[in-house]
N, C-alpha and C positions, 0 to 999 in steps of 0.2 A: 286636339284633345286626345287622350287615352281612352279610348273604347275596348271595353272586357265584356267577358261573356252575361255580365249581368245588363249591362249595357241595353246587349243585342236583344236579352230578352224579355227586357222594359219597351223595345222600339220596333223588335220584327214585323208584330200584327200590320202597323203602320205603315212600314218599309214593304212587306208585303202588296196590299192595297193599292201603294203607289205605284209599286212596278206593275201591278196587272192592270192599270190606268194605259200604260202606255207600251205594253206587248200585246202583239199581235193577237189572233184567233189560233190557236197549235192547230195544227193537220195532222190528223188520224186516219193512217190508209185501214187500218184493222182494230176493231173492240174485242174481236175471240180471242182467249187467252193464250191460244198454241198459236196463232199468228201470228198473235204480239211478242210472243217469247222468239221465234223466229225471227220475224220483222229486227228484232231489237240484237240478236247475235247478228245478225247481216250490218248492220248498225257502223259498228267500229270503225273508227277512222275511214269514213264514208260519207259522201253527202246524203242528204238524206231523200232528193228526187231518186238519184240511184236506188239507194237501198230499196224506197220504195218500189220503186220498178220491179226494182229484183224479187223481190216477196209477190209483189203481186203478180209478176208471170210463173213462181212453183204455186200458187197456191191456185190458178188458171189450169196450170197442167196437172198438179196433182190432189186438190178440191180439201184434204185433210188429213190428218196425223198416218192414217193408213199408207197412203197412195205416197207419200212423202218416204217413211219409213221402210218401202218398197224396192224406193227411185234408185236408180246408176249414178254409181259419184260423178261419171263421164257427162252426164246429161244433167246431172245439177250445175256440174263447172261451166257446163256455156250457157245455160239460163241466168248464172249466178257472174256472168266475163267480166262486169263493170264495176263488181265490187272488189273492195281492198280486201288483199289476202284472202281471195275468193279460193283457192284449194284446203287452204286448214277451213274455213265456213261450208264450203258445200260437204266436208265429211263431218262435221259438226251440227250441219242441221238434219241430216241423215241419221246421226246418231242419236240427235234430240228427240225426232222422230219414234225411234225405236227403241228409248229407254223408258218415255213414258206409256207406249204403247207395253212394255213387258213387264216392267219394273212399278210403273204406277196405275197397270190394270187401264190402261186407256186414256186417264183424268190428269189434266197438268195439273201437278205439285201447289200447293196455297202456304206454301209456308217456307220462309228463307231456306231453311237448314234444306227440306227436301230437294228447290230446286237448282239450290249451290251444288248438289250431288251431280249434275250434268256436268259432261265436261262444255268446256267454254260457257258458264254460264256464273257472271261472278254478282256481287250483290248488288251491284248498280241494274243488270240484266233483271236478277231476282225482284227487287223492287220495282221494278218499271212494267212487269209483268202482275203482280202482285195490283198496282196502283193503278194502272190504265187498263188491264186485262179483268181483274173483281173485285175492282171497285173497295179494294180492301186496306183502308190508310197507310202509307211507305212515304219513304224519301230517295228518289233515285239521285244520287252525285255523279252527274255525268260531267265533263270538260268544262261545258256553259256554267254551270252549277259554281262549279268548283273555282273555276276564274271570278265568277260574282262574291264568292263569299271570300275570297284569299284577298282581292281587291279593296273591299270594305272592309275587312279586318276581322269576320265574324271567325274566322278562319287561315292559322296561321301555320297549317302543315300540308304537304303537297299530295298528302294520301288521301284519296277520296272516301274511303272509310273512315278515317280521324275527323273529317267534314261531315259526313253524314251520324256519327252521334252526336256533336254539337249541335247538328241541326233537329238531332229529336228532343234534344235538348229546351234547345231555346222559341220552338216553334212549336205555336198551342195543334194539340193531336187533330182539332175540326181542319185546318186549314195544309193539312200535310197531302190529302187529294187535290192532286191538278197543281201543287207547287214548283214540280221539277217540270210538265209543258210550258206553264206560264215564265217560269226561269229561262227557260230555254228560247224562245219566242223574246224576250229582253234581252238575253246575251248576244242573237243575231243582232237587233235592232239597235240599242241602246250601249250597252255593255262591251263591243264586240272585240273579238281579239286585239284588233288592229286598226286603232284611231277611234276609242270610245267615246262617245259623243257627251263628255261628263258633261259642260255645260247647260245641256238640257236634259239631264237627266234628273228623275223629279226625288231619286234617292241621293243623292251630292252631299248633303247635309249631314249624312248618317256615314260615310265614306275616307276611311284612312287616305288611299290613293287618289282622289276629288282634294283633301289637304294637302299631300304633299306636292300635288302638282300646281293649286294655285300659291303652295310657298314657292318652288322653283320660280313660279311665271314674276312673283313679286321679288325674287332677289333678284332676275334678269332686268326688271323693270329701273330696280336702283343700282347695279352695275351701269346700265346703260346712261343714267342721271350722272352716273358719276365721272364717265368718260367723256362726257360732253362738258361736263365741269372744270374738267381736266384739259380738255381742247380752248375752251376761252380761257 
């Protein structure tokens, strides 16, 4: 069937509910907001035991935005060894450090535009800080995200930004906290890059990619019918 944007947002509530039926509990190594904006630049193309590690041994050694904003990029790089592109991040979170310590009087940023002004800091960072940091309704579009919604069809361009107004779109504002952990926690589990477990997946029914793949499995089924036809 053709599924459009009015579609998704006749069915999301729903589709919603069901995926947090069967995603996991998200792991929160940090609630304070400059951790979490930290936490989440360390982030990038990273797993995420690492990153955690990582975040939670600067913020061991150097307790908050001060002691951070202080630190030697030399001493962030081997704190920070096991993260990807760990030299542009340890003089990025150095940086983060000391923009909001000068620039924002102390206080991390509450509002996109402010803390897009960070370097490395882009709206998926911004919201995810904004969402899990105070509690303040956002949609972060991270990879998990954006693979779920490009998959179902809710979403059919590869910018994560063009995904994330859609999705402020189609998804009622009460349900926008704790969307992108709980997505996240589905896309490992359920959803996953490679060998997504559609058949028990409790949203299939709402899912462009769940149809084309049981049409492929059904036109294999009747090639197959037809080769043995063709053998008697």
């Amino acid at each position: 069937m053709k599924r459009n944007e009015k579609y998704f947002r006749e069915h999301m509530e729903e589709m919603i509910n069901l995926m947090r039926t069967q995603a996991p509990e998200h792991h929160f190594e940090f609630h304070e907001p400059f951790w979490v904006l930290i936490t989440t630049i360390l982030s990038h193309r990273t797993k995420d035991e690492v990153t955690d590690r990582a975040a939670r041994a600067l913020e061991e050694k150097y307790h908050d935005m001060d002691g951070l904003s202080k630190a030697s990029y030399e001493d962030v790089l081997k704190i920070i060894d096991k993260v990807g592109f760990k030299k542009a991040k340890a003089e990025r979170v150095i940086n983060a450090a000391k923009i909001i310590r000068e620039r924002f009087g102390g206080e991390v940023p509450q509002t996109i535009e402010d803390l897009t002004e960070i370097p490395g800091v882009g709206r998926k960072t911004a919201n995810v800080v904004l969402s899990d940091g105070f509690g303040i309704p956002a949609i972060a579009v991270d990879t998990h995200v954006q693979r779920i919604c490009m998959r179902t069809g809710i979403s059919h361009s590869h910018n994560p930004e063009d995904t994330e107004m859609i999705l402020r779109r189609i998804v009622p504002e009460k349900l926008w906290l704790g969307l992108n952990p709980m997505m996240v926690e589905f896309g490992k589990t359920i959803c996953k890059p490679v060998g997504p477990r559609c058949e028990s997946c409790k949203i299939n029914s709402f899912c462009d990619y769940y149809d084309s793949e049981k049409g492929k499995k059904g036109e294999e089924r009747k090639g197959n019918k037809n080769d043995v036809k063709k053998k008697k």
